[in-house]
MOPAC internal coordinates of N, CA, C and O (Angstrom, degrees):
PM7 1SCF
backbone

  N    0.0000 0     0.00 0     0.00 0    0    0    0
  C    1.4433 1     0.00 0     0.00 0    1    0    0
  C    1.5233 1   112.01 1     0.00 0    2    1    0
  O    1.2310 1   122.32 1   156.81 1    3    2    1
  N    1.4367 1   113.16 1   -23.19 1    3    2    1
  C    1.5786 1   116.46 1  -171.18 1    5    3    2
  C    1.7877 1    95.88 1   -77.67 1    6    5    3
  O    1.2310 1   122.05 1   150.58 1    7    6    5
  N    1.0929 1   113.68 1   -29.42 1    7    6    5
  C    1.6331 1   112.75 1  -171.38 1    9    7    6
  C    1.9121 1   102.79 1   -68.93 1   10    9    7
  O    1.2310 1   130.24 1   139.05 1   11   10    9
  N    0.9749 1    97.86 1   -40.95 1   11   10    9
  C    1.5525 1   106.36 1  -171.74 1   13   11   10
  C    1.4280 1   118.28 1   -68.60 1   14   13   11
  O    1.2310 1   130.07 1   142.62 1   15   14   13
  N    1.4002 1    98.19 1   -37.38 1   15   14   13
  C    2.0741 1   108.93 1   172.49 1   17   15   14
  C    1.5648 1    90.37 1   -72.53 1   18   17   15
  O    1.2310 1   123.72 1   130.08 1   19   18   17
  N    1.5294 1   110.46 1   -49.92 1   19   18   17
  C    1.8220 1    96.45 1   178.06 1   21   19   18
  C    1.8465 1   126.10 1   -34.51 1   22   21   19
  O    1.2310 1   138.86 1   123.71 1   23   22   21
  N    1.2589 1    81.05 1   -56.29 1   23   22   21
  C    1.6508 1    95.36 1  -169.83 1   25   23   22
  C    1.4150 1   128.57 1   -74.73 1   26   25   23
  O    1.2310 1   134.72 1   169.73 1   27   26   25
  N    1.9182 1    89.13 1   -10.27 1   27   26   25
  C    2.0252 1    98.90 1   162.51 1   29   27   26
  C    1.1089 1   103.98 1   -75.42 1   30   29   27
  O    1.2310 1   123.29 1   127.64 1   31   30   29
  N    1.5214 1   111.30 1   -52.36 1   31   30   29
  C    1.8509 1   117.58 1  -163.64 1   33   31   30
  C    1.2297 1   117.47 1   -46.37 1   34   33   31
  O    1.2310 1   119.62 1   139.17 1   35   34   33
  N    1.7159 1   118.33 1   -40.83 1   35   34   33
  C    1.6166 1   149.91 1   156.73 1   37   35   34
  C    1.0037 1   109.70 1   -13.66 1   38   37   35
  O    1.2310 1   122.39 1   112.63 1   39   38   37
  N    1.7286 1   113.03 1   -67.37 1   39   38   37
  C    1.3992 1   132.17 1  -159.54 1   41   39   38
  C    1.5386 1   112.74 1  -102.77 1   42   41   39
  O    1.2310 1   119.36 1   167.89 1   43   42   41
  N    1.3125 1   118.82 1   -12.11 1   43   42   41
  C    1.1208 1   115.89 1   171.84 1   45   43   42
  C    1.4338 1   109.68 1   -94.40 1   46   45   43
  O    1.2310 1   118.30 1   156.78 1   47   46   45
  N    1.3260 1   120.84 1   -23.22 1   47   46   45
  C    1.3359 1   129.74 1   179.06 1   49   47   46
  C    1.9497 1   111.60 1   -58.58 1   50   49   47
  O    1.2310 1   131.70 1   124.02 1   51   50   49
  N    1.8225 1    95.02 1   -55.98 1   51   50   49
  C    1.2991 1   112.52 1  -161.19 1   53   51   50
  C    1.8699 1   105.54 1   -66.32 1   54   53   51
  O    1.2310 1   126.73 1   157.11 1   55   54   53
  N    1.7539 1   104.67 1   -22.89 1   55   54   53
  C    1.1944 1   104.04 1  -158.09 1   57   55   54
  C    2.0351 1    96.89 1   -90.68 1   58   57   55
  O    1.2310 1   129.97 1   140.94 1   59   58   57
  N    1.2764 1    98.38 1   -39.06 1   59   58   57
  C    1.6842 1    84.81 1   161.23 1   61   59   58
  C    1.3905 1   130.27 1   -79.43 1   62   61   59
  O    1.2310 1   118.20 1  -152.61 1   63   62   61
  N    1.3364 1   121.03 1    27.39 1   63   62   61
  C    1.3646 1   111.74 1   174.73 1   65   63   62
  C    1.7396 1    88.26 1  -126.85 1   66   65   63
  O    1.2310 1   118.63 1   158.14 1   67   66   65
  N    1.0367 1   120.21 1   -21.86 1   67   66   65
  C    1.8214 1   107.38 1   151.55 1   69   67   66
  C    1.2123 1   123.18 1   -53.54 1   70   69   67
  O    1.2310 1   128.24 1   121.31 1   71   70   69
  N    1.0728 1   101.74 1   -58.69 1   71   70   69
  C    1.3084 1   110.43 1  -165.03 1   73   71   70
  C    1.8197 1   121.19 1   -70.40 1   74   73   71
  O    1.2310 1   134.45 1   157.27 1   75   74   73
  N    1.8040 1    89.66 1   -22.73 1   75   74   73
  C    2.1467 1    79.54 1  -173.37 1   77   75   74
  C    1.7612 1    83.69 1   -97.21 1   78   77   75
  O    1.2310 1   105.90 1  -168.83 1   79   78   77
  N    1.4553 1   143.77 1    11.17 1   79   78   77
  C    1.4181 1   130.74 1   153.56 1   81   79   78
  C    1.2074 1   128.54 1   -57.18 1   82   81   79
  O    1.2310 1   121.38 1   139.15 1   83   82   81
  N    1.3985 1   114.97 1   -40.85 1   83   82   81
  C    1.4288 1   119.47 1  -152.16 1   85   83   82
  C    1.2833 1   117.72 1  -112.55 1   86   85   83
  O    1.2310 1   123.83 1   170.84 1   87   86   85
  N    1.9480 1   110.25 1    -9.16 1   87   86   85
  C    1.4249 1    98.02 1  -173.36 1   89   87   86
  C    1.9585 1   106.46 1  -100.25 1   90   89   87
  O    1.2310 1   127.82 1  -156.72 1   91   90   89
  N    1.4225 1   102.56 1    23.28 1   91   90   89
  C    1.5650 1    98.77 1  -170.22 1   93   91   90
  C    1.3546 1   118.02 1   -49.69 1   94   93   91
  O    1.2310 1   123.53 1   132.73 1   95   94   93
  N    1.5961 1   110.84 1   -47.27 1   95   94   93
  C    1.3749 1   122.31 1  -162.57 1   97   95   94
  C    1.3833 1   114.71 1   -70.16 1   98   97   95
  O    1.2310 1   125.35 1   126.78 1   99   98   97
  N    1.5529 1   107.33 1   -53.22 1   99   98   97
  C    1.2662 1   126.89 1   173.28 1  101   99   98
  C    1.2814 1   139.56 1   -71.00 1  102  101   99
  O    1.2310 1   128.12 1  -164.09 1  103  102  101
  N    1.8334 1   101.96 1    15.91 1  103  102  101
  C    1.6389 1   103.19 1  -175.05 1  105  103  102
  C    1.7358 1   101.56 1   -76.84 1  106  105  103
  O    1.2310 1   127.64 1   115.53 1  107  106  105
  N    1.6442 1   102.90 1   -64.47 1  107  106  105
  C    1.7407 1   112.86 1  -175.70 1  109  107  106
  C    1.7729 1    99.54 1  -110.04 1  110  109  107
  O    1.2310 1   114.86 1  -105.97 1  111  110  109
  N    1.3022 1   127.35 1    74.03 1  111  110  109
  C    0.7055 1    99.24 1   155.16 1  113  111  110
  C    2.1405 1   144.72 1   -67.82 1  114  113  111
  O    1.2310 1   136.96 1     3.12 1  115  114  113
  N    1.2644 1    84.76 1  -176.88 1  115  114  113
  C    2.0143 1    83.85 1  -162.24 1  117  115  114
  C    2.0421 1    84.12 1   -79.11 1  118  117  115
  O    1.2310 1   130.86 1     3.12 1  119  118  117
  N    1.2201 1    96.64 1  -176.88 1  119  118  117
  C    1.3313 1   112.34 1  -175.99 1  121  119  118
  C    1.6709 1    99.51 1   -80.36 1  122  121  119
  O    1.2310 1   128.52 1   141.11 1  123  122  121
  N    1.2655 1   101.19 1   -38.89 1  123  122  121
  C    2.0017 1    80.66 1  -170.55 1  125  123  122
  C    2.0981 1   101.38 1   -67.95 1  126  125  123
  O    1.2310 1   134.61 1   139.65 1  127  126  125
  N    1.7485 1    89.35 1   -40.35 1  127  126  125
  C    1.4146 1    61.21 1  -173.15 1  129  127  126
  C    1.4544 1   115.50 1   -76.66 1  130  129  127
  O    1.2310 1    92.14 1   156.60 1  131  130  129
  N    1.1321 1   164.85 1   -23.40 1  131  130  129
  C    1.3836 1   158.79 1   138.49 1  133  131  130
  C    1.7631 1   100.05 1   -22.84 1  134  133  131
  O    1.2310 1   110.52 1   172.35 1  135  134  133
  N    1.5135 1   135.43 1    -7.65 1  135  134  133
  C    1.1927 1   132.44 1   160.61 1  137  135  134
  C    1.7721 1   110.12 1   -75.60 1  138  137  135
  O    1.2310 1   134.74 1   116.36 1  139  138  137
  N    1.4135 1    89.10 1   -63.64 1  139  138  137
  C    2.1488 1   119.96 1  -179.16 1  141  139  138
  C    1.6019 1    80.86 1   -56.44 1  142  141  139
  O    1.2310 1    98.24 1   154.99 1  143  142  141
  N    1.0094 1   156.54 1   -25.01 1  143  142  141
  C    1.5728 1   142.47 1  -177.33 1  145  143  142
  C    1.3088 1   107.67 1   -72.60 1  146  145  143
  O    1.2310 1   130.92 1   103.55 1  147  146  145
  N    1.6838 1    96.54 1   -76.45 1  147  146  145
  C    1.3825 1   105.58 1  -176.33 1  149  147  146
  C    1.7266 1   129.04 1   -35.55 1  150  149  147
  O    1.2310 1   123.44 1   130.19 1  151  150  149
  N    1.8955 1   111.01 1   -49.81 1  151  150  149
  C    0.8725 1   106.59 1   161.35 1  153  151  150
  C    1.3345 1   132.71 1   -69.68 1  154  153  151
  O    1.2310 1    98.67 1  -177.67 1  155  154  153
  N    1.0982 1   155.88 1     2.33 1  155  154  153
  C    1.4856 1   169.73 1   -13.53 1  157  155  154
  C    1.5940 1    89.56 1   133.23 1  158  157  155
  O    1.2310 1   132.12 1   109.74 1  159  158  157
  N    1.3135 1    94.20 1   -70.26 1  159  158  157
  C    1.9767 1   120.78 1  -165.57 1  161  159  158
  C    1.3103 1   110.98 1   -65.48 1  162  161  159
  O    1.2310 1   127.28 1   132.81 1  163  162  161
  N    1.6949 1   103.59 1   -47.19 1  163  162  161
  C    1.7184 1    91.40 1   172.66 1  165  163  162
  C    2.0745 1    92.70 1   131.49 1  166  165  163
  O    1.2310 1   131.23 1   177.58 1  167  166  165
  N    1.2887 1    95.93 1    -2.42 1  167  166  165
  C    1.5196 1    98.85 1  -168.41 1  169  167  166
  C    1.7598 1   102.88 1   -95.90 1  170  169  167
  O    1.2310 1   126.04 1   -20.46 1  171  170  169
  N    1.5183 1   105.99 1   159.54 1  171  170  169
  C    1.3345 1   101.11 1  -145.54 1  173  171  170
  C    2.1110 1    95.49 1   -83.31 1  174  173  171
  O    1.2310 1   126.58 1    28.80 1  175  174  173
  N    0.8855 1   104.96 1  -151.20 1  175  174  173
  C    1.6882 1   110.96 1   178.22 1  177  175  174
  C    1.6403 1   115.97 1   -83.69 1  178  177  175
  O    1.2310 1   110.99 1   -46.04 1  179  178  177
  N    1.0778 1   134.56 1   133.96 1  179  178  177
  C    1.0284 1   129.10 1   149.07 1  181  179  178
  C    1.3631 1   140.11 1   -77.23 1  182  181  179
  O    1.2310 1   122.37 1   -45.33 1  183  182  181
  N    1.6301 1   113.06 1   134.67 1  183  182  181
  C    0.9674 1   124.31 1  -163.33 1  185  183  182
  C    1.8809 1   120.75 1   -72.37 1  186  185  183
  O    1.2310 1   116.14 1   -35.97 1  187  186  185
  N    0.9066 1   124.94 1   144.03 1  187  186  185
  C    1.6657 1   123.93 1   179.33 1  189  187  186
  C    2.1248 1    94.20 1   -89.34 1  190  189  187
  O    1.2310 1   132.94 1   -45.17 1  191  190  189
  N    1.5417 1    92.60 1   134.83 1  191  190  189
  C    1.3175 1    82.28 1  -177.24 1  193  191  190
  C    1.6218 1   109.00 1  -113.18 1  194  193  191
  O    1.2310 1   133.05 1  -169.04 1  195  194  193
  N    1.0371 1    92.39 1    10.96 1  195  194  193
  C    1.6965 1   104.75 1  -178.03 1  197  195  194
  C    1.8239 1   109.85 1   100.07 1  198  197  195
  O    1.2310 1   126.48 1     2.98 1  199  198  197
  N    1.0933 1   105.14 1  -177.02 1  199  198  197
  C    1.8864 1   113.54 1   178.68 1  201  199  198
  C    1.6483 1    89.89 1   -82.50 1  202  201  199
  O    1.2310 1   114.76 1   -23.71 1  203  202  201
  N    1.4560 1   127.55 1   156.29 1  203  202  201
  C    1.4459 1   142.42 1   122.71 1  205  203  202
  C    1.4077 1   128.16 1   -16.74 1  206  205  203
  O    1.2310 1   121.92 1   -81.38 1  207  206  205
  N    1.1022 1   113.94 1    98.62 1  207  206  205
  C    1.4257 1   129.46 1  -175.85 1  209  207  206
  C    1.5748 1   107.13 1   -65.35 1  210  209  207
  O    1.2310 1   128.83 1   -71.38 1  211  210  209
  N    1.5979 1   100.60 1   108.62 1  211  210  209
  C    2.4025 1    81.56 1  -178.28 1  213  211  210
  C    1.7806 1    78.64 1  -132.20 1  214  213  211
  O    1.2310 1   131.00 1   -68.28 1  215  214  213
  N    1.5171 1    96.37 1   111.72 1  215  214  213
  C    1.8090 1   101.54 1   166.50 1  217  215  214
  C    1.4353 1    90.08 1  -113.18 1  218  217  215
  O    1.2310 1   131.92 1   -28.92 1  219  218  217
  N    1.5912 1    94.59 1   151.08 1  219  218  217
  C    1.2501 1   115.17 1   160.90 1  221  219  218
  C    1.8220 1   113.45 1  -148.21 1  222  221  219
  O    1.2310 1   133.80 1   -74.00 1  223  222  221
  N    1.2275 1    90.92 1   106.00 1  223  222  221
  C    1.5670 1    78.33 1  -177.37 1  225  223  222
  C    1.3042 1    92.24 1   -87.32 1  226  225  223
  O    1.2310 1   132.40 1     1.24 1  227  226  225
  N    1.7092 1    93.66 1  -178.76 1  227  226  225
  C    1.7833 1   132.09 1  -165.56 1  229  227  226
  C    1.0372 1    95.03 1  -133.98 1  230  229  227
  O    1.2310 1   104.32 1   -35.34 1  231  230  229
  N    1.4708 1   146.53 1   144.66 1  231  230  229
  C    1.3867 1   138.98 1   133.37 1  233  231  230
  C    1.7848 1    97.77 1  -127.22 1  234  233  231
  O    1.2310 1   134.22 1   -74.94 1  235  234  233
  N    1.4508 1    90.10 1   105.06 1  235  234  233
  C    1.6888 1    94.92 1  -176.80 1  237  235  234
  C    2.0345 1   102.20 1   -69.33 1  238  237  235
  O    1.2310 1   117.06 1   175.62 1  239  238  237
  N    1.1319 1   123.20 1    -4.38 1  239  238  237
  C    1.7629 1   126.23 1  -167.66 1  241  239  238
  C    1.5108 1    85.54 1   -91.01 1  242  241  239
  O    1.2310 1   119.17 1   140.15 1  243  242  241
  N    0.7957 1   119.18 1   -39.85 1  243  242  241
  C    1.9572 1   106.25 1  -174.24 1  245  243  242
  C    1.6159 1   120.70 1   -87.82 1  246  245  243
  O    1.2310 1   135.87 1   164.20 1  247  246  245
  N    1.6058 1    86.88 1   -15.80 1  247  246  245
  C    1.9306 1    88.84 1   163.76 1  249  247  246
  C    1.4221 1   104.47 1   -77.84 1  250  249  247
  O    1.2310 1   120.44 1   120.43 1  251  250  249
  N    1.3310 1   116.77 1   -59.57 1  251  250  249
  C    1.4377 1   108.01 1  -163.00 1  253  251  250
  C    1.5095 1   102.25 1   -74.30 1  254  253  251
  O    1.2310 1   102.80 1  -175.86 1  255  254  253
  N    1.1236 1   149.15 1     4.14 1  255  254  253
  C    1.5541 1   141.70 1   166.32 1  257  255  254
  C    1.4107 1   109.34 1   -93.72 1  258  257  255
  O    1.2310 1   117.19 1  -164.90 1  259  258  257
  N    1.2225 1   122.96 1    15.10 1  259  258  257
  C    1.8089 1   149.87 1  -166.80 1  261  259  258
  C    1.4550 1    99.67 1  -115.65 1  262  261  259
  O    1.2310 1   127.41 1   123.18 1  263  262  261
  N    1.5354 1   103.35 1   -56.82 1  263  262  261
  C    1.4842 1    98.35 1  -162.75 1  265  263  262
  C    1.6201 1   120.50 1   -76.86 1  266  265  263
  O    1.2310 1   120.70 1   -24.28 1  267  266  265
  N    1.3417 1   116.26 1   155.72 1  267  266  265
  C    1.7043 1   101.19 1  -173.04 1  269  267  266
  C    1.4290 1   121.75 1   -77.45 1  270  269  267
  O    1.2310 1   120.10 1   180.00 1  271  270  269

């Protein structure tokens, strides 16, 4: 039974020290590189779609011609 807890500990050992090596780069990458990726893969460019449009107008003349 001691060989068998051995040979989990083994594999559970070996498989988290793969695994927290290799994903450093690739967790958040930055935007260029998620660019240097994309082309990498074969996929075409991405487009910039501009900033988020947040209007809000005010027209303070139609509040106060509202109020009593």
């Amino acid at each position: 039974m001691k060989s068998l807890h051995l040979i989990v500990a083994a594999l559970l050992a070996s498989t988290l020290l793969i695994s927290c090596g290799t994903h450093a780069d690739s967790r958040q990458p930055t935007v260029s590189q998620q660019d240097a990726y994309d082309l990498s893969w074969g996929l075409t460019p991405r487009k910039a779609r501009g900033n988020p449009k947040m209007r809000y107008q005010y027209n303070s003349r139609a509040e106060q011609a509202s109020a009593p």
